[in-house]
Every structure is written in C-alpha cells, then in structure tokens.
LUMGUKE-105236 format. One record per residue: z, y, x of N, C-alpha, C in turn; residue number from 1; residue in three letters. Coordinates in Angstrom, 2 decimals. Atoms other than C-alpha are relative to their C-alpha. Layout:
<atoms>
atom n_pz->Z, n_py->Y, n_px->X, ca_pz->Z, ca_py->Y, ca_px->X, c_pz->Z, c_py->Y, c_px->X, seq->NUM, type->ALA;
...
</atoms>
This chain:
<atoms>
atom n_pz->-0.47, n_py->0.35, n_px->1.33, ca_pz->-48.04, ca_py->38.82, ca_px->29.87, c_pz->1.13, c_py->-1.03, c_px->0.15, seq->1, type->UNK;
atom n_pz->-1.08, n_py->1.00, n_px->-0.26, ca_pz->-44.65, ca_py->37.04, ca_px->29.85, c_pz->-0.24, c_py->-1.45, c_px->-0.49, seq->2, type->UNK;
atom n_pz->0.13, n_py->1.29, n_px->0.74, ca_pz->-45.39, ca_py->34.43, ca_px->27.65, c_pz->-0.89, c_py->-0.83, c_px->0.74, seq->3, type->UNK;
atom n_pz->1.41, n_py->0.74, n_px->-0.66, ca_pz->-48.77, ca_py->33.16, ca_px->29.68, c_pz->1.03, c_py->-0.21, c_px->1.14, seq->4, type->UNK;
atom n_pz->-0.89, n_py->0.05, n_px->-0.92, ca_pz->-46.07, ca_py->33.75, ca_px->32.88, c_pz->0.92, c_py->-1.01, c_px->0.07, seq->5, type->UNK;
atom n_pz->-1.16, n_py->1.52, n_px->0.11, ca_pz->-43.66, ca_py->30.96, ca_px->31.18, c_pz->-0.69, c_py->-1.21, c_px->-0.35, seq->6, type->UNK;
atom n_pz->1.12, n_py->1.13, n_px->-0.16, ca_pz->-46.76, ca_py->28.37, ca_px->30.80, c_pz->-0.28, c_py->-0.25, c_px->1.44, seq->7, type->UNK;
atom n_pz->0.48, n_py->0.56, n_px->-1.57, ca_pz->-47.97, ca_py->28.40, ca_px->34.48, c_pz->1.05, c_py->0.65, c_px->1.07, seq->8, type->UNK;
atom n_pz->-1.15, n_py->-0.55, n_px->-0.76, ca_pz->-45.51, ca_py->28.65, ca_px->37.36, c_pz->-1.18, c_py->1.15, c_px->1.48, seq->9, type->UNK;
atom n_pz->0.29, n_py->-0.33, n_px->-0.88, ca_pz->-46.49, ca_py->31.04, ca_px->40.29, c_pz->-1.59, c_py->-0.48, c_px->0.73, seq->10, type->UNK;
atom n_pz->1.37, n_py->0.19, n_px->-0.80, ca_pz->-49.39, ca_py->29.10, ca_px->42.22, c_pz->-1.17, c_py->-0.65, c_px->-1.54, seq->11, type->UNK;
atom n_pz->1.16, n_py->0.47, n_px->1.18, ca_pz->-51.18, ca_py->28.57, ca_px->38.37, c_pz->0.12, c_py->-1.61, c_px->-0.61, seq->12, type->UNK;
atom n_pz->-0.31, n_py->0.73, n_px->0.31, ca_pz->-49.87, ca_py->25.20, ca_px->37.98, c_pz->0.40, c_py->0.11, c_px->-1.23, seq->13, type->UNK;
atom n_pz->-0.41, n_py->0.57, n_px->1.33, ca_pz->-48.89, ca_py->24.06, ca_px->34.52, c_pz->1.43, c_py->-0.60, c_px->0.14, seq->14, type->UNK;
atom n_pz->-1.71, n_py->0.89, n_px->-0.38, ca_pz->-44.98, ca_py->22.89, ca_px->34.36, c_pz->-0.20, c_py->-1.08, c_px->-0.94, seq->15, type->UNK;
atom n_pz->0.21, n_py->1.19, n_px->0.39, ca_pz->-44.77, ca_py->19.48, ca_px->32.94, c_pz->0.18, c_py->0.11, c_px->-1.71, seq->16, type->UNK;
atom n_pz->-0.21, n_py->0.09, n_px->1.63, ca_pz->-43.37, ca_py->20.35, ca_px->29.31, c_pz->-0.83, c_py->0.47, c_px->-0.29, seq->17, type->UNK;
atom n_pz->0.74, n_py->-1.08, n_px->0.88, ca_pz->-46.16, ca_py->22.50, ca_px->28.80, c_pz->-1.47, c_py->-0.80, c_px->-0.04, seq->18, type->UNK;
atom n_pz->1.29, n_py->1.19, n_px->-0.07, ca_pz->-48.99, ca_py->19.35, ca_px->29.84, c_pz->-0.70, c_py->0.01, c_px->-1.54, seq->19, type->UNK;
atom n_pz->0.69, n_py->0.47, n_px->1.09, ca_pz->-51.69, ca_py->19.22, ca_px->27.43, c_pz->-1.23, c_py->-1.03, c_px->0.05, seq->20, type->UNK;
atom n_pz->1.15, n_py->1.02, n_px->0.24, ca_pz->-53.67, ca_py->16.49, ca_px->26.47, c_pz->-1.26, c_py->0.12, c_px->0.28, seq->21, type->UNK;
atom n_pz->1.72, n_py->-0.09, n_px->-0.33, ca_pz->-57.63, ca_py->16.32, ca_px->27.36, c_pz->-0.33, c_py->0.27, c_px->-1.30, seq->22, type->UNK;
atom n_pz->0.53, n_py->-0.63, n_px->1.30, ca_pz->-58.32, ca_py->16.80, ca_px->24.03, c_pz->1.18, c_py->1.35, c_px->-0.63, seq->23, type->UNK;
atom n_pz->-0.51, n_py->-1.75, n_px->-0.23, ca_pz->-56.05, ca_py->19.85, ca_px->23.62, c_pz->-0.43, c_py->0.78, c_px->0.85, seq->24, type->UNK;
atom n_pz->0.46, n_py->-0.26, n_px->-0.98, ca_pz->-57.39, ca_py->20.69, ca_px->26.76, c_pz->-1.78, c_py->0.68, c_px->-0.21, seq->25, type->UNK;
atom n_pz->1.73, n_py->-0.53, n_px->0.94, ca_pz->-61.00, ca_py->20.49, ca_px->24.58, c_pz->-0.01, c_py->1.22, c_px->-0.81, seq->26, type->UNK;
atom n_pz->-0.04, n_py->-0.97, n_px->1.21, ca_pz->-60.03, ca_py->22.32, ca_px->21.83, c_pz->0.56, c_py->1.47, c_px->0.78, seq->27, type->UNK;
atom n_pz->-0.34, n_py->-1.03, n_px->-0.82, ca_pz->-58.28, ca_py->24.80, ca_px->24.36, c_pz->-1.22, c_py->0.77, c_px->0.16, seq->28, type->UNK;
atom n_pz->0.89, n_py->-0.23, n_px->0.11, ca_pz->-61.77, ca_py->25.38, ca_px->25.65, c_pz->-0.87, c_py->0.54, c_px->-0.95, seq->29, type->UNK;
atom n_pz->0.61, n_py->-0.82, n_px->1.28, ca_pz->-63.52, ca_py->25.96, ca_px->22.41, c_pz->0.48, c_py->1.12, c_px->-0.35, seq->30, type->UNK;
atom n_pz->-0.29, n_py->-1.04, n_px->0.92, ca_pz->-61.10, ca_py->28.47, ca_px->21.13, c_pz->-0.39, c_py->1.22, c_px->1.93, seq->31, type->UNK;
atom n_pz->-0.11, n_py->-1.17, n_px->-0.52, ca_pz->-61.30, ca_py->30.51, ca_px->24.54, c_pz->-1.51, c_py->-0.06, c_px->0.33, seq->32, type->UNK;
atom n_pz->1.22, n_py->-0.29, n_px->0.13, ca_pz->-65.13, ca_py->30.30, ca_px->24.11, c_pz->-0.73, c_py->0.65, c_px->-1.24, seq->33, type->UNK;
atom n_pz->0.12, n_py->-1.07, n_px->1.07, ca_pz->-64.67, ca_py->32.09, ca_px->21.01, c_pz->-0.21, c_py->-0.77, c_px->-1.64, seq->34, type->UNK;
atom n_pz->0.72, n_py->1.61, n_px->1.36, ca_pz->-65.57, ca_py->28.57, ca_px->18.65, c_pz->1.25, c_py->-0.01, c_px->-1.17, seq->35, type->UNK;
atom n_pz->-0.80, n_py->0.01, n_px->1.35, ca_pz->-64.13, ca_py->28.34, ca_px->15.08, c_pz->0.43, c_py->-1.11, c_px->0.17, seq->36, type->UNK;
atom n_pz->-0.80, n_py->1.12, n_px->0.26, ca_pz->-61.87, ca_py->25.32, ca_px->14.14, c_pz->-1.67, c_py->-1.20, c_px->-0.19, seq->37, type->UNK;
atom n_pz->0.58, n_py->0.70, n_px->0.80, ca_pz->-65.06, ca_py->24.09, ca_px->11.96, c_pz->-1.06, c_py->-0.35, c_px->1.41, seq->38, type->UNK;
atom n_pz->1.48, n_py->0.56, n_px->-1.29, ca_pz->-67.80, ca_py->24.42, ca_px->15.60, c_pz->0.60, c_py->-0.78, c_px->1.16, seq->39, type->UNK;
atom n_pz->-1.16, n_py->0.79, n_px->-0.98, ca_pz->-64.70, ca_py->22.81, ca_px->18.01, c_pz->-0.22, c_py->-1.56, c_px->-0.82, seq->40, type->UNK;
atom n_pz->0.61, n_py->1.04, n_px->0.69, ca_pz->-64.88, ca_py->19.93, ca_px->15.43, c_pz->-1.01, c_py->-0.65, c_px->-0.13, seq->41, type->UNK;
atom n_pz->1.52, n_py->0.60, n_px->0.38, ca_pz->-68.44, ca_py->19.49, ca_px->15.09, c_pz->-0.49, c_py->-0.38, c_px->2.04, seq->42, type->UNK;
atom n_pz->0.75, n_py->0.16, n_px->-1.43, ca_pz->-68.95, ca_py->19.94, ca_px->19.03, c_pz->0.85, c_py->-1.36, c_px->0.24, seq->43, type->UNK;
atom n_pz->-0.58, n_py->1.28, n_px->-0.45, ca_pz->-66.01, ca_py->16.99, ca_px->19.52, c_pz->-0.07, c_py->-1.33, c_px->-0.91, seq->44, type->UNK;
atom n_pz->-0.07, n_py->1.55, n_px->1.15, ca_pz->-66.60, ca_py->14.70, ca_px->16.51, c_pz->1.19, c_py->-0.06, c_px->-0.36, seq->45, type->UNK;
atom n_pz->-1.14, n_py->0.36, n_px->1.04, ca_pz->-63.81, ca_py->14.99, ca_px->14.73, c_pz->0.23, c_py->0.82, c_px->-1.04, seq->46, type->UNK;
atom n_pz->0.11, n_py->-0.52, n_px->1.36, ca_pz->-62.54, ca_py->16.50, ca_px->11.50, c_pz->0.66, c_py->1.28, c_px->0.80, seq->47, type->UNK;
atom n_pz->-0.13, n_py->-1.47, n_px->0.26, ca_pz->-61.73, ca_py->20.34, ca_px->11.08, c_pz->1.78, c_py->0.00, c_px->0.38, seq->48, type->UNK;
atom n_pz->-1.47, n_py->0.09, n_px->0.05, ca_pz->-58.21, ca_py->19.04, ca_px->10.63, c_pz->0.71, c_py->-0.42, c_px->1.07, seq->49, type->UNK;
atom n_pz->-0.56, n_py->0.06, n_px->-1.30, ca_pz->-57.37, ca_py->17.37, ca_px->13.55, c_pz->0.07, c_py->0.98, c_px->0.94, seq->50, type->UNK;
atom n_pz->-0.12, n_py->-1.35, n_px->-0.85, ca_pz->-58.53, ca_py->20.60, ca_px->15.50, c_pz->1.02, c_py->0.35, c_px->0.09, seq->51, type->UNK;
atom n_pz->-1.08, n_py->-0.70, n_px->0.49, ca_pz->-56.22, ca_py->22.42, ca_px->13.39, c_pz->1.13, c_py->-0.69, c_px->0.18, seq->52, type->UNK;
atom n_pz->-1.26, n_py->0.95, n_px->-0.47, ca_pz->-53.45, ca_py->20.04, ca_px->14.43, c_pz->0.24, c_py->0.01, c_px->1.57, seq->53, type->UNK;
atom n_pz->0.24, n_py->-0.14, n_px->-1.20, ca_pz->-54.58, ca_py->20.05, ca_px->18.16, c_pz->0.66, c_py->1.76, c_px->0.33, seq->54, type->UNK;
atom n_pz->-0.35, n_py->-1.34, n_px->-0.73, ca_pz->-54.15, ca_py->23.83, ca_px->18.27, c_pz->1.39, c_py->0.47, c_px->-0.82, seq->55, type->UNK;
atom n_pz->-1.20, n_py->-0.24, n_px->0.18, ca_pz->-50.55, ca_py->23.79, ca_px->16.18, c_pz->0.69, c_py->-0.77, c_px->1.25, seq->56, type->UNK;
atom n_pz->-0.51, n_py->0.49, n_px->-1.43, ca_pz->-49.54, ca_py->21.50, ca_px->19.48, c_pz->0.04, c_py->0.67, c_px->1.04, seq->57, type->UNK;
atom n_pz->0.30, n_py->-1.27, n_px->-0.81, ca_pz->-51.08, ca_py->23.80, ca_px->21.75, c_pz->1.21, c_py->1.19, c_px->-0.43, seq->58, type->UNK;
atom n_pz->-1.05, n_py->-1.48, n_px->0.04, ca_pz->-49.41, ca_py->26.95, ca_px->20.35, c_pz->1.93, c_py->-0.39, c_px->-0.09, seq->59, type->UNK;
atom n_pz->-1.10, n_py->0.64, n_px->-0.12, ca_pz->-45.98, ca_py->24.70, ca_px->19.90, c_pz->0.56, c_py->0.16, c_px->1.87, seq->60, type->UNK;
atom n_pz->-0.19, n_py->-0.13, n_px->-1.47, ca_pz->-46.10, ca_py->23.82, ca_px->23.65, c_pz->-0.11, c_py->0.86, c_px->0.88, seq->61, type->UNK;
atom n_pz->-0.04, n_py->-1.28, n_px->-1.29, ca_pz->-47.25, ca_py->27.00, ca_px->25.39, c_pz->0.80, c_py->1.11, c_px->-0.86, seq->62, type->UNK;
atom n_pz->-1.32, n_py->-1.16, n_px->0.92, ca_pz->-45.05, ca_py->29.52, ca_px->23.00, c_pz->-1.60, c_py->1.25, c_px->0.04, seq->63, type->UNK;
atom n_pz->1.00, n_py->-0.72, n_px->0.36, ca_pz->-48.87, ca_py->31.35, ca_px->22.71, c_pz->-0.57, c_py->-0.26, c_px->-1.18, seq->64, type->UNK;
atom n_pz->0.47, n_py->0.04, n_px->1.41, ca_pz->-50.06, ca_py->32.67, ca_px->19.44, c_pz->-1.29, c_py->0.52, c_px->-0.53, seq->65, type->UNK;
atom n_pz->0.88, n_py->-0.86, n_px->0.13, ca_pz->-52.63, ca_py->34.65, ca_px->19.77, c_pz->-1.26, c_py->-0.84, c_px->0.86, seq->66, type->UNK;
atom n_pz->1.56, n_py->0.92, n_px->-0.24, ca_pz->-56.81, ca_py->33.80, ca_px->20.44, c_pz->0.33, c_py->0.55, c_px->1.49, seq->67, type->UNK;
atom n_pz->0.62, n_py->-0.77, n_px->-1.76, ca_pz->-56.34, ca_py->36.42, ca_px->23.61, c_pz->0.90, c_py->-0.75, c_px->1.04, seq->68, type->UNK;
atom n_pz->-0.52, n_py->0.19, n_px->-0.45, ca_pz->-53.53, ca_py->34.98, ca_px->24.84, c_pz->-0.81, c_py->-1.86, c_px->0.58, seq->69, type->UNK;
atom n_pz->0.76, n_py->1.79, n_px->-0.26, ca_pz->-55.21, ca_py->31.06, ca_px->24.75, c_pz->-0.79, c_py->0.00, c_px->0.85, seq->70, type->UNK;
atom n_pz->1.10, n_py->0.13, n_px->-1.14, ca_pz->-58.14, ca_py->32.18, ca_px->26.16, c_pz->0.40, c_py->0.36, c_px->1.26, seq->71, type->UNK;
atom n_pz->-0.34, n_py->-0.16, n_px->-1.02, ca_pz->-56.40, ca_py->33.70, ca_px->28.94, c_pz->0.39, c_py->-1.35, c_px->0.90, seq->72, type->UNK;
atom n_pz->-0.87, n_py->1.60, n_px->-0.10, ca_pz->-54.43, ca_py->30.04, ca_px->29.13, c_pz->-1.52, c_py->-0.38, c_px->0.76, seq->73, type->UNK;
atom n_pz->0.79, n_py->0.66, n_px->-0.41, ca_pz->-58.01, ca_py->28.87, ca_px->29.21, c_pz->-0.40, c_py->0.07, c_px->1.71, seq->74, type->UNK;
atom n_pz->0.81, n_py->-0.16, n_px->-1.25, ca_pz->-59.40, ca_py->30.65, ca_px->31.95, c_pz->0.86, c_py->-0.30, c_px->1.43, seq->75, type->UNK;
atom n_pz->-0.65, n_py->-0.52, n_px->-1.14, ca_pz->-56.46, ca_py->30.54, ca_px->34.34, c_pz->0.02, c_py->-1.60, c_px->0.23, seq->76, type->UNK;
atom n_pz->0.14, n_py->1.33, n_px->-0.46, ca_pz->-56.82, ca_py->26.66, ca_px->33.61, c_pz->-1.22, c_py->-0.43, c_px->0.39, seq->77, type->UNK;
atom n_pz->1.68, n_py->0.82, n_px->-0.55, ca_pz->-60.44, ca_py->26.18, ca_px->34.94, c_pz->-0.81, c_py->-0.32, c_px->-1.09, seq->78, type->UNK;
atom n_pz->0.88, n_py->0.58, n_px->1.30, ca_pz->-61.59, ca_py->25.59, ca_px->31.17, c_pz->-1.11, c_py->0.81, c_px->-0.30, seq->79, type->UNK;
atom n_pz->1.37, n_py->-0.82, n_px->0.64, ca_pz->-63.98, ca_py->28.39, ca_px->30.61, c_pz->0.22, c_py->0.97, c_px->1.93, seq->80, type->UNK;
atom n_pz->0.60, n_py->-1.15, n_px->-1.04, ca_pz->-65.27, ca_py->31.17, ca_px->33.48, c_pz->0.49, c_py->1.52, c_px->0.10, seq->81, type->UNK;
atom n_pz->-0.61, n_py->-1.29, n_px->-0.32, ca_pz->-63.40, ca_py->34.27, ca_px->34.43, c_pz->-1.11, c_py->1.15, c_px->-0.38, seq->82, type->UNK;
atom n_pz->0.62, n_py->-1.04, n_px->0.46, ca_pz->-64.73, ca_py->37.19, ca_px->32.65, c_pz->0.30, c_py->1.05, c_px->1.12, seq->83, type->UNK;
atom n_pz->0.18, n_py->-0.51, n_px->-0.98, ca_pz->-65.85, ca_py->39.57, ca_px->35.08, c_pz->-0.78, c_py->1.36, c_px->-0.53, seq->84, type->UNK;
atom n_pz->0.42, n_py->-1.48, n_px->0.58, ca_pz->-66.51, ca_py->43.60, ca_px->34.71, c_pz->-1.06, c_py->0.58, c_px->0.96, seq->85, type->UNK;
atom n_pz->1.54, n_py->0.03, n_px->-0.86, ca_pz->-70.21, ca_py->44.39, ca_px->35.64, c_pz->0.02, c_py->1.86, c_px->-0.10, seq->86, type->UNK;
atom n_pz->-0.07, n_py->-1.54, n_px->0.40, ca_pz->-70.42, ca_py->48.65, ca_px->35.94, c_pz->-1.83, c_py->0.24, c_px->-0.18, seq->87, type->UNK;
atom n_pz->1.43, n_py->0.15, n_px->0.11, ca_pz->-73.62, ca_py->49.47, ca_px->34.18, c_pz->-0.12, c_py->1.68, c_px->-0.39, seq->88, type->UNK;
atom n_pz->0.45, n_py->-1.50, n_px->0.55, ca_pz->-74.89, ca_py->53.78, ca_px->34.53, c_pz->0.71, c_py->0.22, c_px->-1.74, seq->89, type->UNK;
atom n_pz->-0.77, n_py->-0.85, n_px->1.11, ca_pz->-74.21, ca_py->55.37, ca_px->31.15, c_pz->0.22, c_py->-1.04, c_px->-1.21, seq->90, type->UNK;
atom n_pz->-0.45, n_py->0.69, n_px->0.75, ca_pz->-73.65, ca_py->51.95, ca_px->29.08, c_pz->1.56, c_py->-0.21, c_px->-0.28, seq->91, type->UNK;
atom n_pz->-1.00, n_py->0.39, n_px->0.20, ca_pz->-70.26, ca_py->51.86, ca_px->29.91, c_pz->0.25, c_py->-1.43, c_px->1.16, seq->92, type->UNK;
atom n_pz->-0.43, n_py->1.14, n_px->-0.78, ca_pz->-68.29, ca_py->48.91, ca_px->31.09, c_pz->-0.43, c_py->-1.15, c_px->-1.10, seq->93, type->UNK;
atom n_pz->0.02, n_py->1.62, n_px->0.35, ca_pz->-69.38, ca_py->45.16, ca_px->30.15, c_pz->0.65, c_py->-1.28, c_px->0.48, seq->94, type->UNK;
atom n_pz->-0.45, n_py->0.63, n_px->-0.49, ca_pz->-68.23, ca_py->42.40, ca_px->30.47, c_pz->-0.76, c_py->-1.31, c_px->-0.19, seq->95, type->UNK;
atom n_pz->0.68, n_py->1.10, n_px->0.42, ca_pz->-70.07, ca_py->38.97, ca_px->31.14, c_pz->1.19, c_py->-1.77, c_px->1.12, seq->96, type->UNK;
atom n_pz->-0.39, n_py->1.02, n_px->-0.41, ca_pz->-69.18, ca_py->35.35, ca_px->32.35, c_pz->-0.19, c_py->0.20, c_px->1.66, seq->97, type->UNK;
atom n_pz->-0.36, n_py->-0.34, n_px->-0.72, ca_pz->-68.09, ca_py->34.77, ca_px->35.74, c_pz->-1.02, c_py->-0.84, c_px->0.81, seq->98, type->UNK;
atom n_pz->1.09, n_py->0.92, n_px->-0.76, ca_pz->-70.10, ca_py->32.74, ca_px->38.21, c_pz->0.34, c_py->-1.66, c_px->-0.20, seq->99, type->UNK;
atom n_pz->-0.54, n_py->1.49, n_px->0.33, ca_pz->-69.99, ca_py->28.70, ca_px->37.06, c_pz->-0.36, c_py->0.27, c_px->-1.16, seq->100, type->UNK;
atom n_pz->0.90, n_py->0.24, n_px->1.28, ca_pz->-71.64, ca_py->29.38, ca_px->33.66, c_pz->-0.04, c_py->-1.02, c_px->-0.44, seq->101, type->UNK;
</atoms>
C-alpha cells in the first residue's frame, strides 16, 4: 500500500515527521484493536474528544485514512499482534492473533 510505504522507510522504521506521540501511539493501538473512539477513551481516561483529536493528528501525520490502513500502521509498529492465517478443513480460512497475545 503506498501510503503505509511513505510512513515507514524500508527496515520498518518510522521517519521523523511521521513520530507519534505515546498517546497517539495509544489511541493507534485501540483503533487497530478494533475499539470505538468512546472504549479508547474510557480504556485511557480521557474524554471521547481528545481521542477524536489524537486520531485527526494521527491521520494528518501518516497521510492514512482508513481503520485498515491504521491498523496495518499498528501492527507493523509492534502495537497490536500480526494477524496470522490458521487453515481450518471445510471452515475456510481464519484468521486469529499472532503469537504475543
């Protein structure tokens, strides 16, 4: 995805304009764990609104707009667990969390 490609350089590093705060870094987390504005808030103690301010910074600084694209952000930053494709007989393909739960 180009856009995720112009956030982290080559070895997954982060380039300096694109640094986010520990608490962007939080709220990063929440959204690529699937968490609403209102359960990101309640899990960090703060209002609904600041979230929602945290993740107009976020999407400002990485030029990502989308939930799939963030969470990708997330995972490639160590914030959540690499989704991993388990092959299960006639269910199909699943997909669960990666090892580090």
């Amino acid at each position: 995805e180009p856009q995720l490609r112009a956030v982290t350089s080559g070895s997954g590093a982060r380039r300096p304009q694109h640094q986010l705060t520990s608490r962007e870094r939080d709220v990063l987390a929440g959204i690529g764990r699937g968490l609403g504005s209102k359960q990101i808030a309640s899990n960090l103690g703060v209002s609904v609104f600041t979230v929602e301010n945290h993740r107009r910074r976020i999407t400002k600084r990485t030029g990502l707009d989308s939930i799939a694209s963030l969470t990708l952000l997330a995972m490639r930053e160590g914030l959540i667990p690499p989704l991993r494709e388990q092959g299960g007989g006639d269910e199909g393909t699943k997909m669960e969390a990666g090892p580090g739960r």
